[in-house]
C-alpha positions in Angstrom: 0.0 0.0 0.0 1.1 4.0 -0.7 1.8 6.4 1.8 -1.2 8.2 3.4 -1.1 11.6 1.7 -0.7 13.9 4.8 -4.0 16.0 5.7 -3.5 19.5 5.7 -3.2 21.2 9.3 -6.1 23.4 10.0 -6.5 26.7 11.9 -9.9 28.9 12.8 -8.9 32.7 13.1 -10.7 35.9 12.7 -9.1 37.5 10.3 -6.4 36.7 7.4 -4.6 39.4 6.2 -2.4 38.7 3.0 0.4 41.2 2.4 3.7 42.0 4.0 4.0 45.7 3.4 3.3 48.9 5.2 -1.2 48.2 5.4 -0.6 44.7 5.5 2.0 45.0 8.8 0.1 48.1 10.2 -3.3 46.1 9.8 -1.6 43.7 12.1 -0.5 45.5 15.0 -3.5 47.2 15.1 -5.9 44.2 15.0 -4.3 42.1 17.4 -3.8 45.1 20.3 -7.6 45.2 19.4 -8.1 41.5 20.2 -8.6 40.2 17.0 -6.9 36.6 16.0 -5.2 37.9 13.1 -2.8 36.0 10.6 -0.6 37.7 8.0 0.5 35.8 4.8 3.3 36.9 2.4 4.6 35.2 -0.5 8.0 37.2 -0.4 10.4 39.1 1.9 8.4 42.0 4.5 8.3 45.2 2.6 9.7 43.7 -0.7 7.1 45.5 -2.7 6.2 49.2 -2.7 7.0 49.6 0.7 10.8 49.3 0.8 11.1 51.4 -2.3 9.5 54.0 -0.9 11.2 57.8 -0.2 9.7 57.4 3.4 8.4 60.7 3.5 5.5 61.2 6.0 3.4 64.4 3.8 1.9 66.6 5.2 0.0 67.4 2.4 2.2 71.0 0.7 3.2 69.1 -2.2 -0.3 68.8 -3.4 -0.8 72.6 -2.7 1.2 74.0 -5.3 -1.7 74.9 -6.8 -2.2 77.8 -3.9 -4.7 75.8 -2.3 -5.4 72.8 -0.2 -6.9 70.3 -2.8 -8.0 66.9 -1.8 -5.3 65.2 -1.8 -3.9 67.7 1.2 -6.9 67.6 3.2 -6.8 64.0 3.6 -3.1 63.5 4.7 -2.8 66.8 6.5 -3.3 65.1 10.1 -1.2 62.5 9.2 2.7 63.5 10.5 1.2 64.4 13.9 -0.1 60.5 14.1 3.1 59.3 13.0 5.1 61.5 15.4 2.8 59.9 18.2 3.5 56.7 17.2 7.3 57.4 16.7 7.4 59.2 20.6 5.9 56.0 22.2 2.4 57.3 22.2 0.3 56.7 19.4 -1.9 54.0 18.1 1.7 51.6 17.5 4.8 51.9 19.4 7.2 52.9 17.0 10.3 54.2 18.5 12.7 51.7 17.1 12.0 53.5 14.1 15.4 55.5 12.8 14.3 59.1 11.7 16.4 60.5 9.0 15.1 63.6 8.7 12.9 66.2 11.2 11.7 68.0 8.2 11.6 68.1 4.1 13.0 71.5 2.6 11.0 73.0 -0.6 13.1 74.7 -2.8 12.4 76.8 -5.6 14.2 77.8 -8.5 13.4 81.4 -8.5 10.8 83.1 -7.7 7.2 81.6 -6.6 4.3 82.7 -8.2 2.1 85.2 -6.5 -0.4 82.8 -5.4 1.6 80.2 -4.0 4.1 82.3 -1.9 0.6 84.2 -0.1 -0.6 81.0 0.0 2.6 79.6 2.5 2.0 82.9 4.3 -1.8 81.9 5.1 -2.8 81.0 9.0 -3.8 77.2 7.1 0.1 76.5 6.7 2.0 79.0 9.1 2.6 76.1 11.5 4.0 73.5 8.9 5.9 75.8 6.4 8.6 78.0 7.4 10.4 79.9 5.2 14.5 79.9 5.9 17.0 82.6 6.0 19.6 82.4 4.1 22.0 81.2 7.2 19.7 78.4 7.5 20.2 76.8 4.0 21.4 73.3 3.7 25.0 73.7 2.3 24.2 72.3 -0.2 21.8 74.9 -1.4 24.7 77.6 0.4 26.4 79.0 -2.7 25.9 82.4 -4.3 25.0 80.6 -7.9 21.5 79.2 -6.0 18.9 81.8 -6.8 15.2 80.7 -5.1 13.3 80.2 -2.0 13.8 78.0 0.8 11.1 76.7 3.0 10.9 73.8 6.2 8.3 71.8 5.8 6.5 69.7 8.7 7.3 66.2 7.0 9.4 63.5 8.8 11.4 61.0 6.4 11.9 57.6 7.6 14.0 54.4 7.3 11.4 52.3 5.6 13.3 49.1 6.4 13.5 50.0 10.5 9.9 51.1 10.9 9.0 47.2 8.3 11.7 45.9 10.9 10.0 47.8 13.9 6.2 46.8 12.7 6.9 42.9 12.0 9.3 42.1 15.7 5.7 43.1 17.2 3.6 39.6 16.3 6.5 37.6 14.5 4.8 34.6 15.4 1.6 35.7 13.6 3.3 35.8 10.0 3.8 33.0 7.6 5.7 33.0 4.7 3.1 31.2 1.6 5.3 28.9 -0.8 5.1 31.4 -4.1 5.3 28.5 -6.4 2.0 26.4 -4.9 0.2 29.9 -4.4 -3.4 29.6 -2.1 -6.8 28.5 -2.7 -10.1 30.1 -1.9 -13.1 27.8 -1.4 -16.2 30.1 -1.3 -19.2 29.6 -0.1 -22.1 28.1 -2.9 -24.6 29.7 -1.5 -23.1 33.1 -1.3 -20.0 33.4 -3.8 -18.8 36.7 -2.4 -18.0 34.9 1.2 -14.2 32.8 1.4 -15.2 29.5 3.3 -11.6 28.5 3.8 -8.1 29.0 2.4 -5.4 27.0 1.6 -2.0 27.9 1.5 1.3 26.0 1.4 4.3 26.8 3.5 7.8 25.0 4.5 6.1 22.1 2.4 3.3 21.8 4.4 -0.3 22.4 3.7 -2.5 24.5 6.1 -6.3 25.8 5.8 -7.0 28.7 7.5 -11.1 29.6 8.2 -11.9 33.4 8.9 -14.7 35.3 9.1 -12.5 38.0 7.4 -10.2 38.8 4.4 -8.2 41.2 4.3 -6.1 42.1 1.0 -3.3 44.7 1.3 -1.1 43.1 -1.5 -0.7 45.8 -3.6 0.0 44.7 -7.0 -0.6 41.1 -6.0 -4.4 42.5 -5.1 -5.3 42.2 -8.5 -4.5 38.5 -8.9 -6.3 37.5 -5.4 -9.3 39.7 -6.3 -10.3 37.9 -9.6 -12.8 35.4 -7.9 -14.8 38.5 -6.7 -17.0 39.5 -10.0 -17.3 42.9 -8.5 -13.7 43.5 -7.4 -12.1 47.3 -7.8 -10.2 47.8 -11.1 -6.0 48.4 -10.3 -4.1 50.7 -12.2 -0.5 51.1 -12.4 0.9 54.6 -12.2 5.0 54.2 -13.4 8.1 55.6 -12.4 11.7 55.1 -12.6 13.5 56.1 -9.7 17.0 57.1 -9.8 19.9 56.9 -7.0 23.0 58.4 -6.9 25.8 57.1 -4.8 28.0 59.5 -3.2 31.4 59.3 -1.6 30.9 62.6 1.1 27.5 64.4 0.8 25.5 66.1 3.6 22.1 64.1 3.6 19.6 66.4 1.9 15.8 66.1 1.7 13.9 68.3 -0.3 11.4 69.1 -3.0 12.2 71.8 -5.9 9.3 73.2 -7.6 8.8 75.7 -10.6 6.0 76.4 -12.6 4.3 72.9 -12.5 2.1 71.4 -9.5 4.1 68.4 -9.3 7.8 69.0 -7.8 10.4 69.1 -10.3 12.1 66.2 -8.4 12.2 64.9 -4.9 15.5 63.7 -3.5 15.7 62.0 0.3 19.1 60.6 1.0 20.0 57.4 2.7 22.9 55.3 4.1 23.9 52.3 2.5 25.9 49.2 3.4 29.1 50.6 3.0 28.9 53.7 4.7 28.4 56.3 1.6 25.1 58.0 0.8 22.6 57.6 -2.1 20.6 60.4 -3.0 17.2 59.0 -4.2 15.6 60.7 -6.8 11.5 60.7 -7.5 9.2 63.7 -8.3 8.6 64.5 -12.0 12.0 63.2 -12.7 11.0 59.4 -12.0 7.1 60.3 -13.3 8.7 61.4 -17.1 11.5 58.3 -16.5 9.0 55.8 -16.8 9.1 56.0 -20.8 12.5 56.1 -20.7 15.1 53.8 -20.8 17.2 53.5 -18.1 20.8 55.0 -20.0 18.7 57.7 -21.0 16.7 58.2 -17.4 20.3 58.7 -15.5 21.3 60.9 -18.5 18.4 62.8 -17.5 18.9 62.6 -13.9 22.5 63.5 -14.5 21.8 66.7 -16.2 19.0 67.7 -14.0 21.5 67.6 -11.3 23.8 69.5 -12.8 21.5 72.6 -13.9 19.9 72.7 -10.3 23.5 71.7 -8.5 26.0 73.4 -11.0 28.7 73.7 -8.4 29.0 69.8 -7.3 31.0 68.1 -8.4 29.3 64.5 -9.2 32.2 63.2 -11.6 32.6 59.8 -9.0 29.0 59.4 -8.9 27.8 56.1 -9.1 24.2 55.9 -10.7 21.4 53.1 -11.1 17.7 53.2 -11.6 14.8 50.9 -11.9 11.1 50.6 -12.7 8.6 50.2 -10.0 4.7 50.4 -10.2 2.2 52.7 -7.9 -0.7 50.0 -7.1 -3.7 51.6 -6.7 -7.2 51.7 -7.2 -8.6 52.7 -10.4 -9.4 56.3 -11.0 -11.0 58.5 -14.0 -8.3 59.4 -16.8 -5.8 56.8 -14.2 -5.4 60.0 -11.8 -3.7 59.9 -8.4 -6.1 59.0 -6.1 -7.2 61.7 -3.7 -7.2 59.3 -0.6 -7.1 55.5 1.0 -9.1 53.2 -0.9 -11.3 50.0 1.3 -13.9 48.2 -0.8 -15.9 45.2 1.2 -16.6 42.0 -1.4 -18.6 39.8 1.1 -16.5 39.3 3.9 -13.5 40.1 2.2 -11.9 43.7 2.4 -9.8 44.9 -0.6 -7.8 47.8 0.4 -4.9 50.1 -0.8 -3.6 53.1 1.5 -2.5 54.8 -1.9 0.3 56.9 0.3 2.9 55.3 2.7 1.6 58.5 5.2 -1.9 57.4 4.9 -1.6 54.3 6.4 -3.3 54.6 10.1 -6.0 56.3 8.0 -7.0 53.4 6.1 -6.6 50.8 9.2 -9.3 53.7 10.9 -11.2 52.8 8.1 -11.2 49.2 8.5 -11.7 49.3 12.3 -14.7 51.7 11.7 -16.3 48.7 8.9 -15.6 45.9 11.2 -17.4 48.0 14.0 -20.4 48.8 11.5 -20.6 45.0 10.6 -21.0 44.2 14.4 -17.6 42.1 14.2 -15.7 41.8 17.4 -13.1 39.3 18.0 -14.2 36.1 18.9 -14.0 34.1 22.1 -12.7 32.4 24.0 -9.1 32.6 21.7 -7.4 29.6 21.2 -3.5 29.4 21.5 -2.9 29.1 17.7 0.6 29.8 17.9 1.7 25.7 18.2 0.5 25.1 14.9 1.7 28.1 13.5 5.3 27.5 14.5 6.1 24.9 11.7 5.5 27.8 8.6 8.5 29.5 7.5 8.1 33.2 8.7 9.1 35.9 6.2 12.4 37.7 6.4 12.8 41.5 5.7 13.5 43.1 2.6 16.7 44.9 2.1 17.2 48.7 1.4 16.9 48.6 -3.1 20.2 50.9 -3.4 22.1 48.0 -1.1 20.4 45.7 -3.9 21.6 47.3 -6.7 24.8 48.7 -5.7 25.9 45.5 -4.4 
């Protein structure tokens, strides 16, 4: 006779959460500190996605204010870097002081001069207390040369390590993560009498098989949410909003985080700095810059970036630069003409929740959000809990994702 196939382990929980990143990891935290028995299920490294490859700016909204007034988009994260500095002093909604802090504040930097509109709109009561605008003696040295004509202004917007606060998030619940086998993938069994409700789920993991019931789904994959919501008739529409980022590798610089803007409502590029393995500094380069580098290739992106540089920067001296770029996608709901989307995004397809914070700084907005639907639906954690954590010590827990410029400049 063969060998009994082995029977699946099996686990009843409250609510599964598939998705390593930022949502997926804040989602976490926050439902278990609510008492919910939550699982989180990633098929690659914590963060490996959008998260990691982030600038890890916390906005406070002035970007999207160019216009020379506060649009959507600046209403909805406005509140956010006061939550985030709770969290980051010990005394928010997450404990987050393990986080490393690279910068206090983002500079904005213009060109020349502002138009009329937006410098009386910096001056307004609305933004007095998150944009200052610097004396000369304050400039970054960079920006400290009599060649740089142009405004400098402070901006209330904290930059972070995204790899400490992933790091920070996931040593929380460790034991409430499992790494799903990419190759073998998961399985939803839906109700037949209902097709929007999950019954079950399958997943494989260190070559074992487990099924997972929960009353709730929770999908913060990113890009991955448009594979898992394809059951769901009904399921939001993804876009994919491109850009290439550039880095630039740089034996001595003083870190610099800043925005320049002109004429256009989008800034003209966006450059956070951070250290890498070796001890040297990569500037990182978004903004309009990566927005307009998604058509290009990437030889003619850093030429790009390289000439921007050196009309905003004419007195560096970037000759032992290092440079390298790379594609990555913006995951987000689907909008009218594929516009940004003006705020966090949670759509509920039976008792599944698909869900996309759209901006790393709206994050504890959207798990708000999801707290508030749970609440509405009359869904508190169940009791009594079981100790689920036996079972769930023989899956392969995900590792963290490594810093992209320690990637590429390897």
């Amino acid at each position: 006779m063969g060998r009994m196939k082995q029977l699946p382990l099996a686990l009843d929980v409250d609510i599964v959460i598939f998705g390593g990143g930022i949502a997926g990891l804040w989602a976490l935290n926050v439902l278990r500190a609510q008492g919910y028995q939550a699982v989180l299920l990633e098929t690659d490294a914590l963060g490996a996605g959008q998260t990691s490859k982030s600038q890890g700016i916390i906005h406070g909204g002035i970007k999207y204010a160019l216009s020379g007034f506060l649009s959507s988009s600046a209403n909805a994260v406005s509140e956010m870097p006061k939550r985030w500095k709770d969290c980051l002093a010990g005394t928010g909604e997450i404990d987050l002081q393990s986080v490393k802090i690279l910068s206090s504040r983002q500079l904005l930097w213009s060109t020349g001069s502002l138009t009329s509109e937006v410098a009386s709109f910096f001056a307004t009561k609305a933004l007095n207390s998150r944009v200052k605008r610097l004396n000369t003696t304050e400039y970054p040295s960079v920006l400290r040369n009599h060649a740089f004509k142009g405004h400098v202004f402070s901006l209330d917007e904290i930059v972070l390590d995204t790899i400490s606060l992933v790091q920070s998030l996931a040593n929380t619940y460790p034991d409430y993560m499992i790494k799903i086998d990419p190759q073998n993938g998961s399985t939803f069994q839906f109700d037949l009498k209902d097709p929007k409700k999950i019954t079950s789920l399958e997943i494989h993991s260190n070559q074992k098989r487990l099924v997972l019931k929960a009353k709730r789904y929770l999908l913060t994959a990113g890009e991955g949410n448009e594979k898992l919501s394809l059951s769901f008739a009904e399921a939001p529409k993804m876009q994919r909003r491109p850009l290439q980022m550039v880095m630039v590798k740089l034996k001595t610089a003083e870190p610099f985080f800043a925005h320049c803007i002109n004429a256009g409502l989008n800034p003209r590029i966006t450059i956070t700095s951070h250290p890498t393995h070796d001890g040297k500094t990569v500037w990182y380069l978004g903004g309009q810059l990566a927005e307009d580098g998604a058509s290009r290739t990437q030889s003619d992106q850093i030429k790009t970036a390289k000439m921007e540089l050196a009309t905003l920067f004419p007195w560096l001296d970037l000759t032992e630069a290092e440079w390298q770029s790379f594609y990555i996608n913006r995951a987000e709901p689907k909008q009218p003409g594929g516009k940004r989307p003006e705020t966090t995004y949670l759509n509920e397809e039976g008792n599944t929740f698909i869900a996309w914070p759209t901006k790393l700084a709206l994050t504890p907005l959207l798990c708000d959000q999801l707290l508030a639907a749970l609440k509405k639906q009359g869904f508190s954690p169940t009791e009594p809990k079981l100790d689920i954590l036996p079972k769930l010590s023989e899956f392969t827990k995900p590792s963290i994702a490594k810093p992209i410029w320690d990637e590429l400049f390897a």
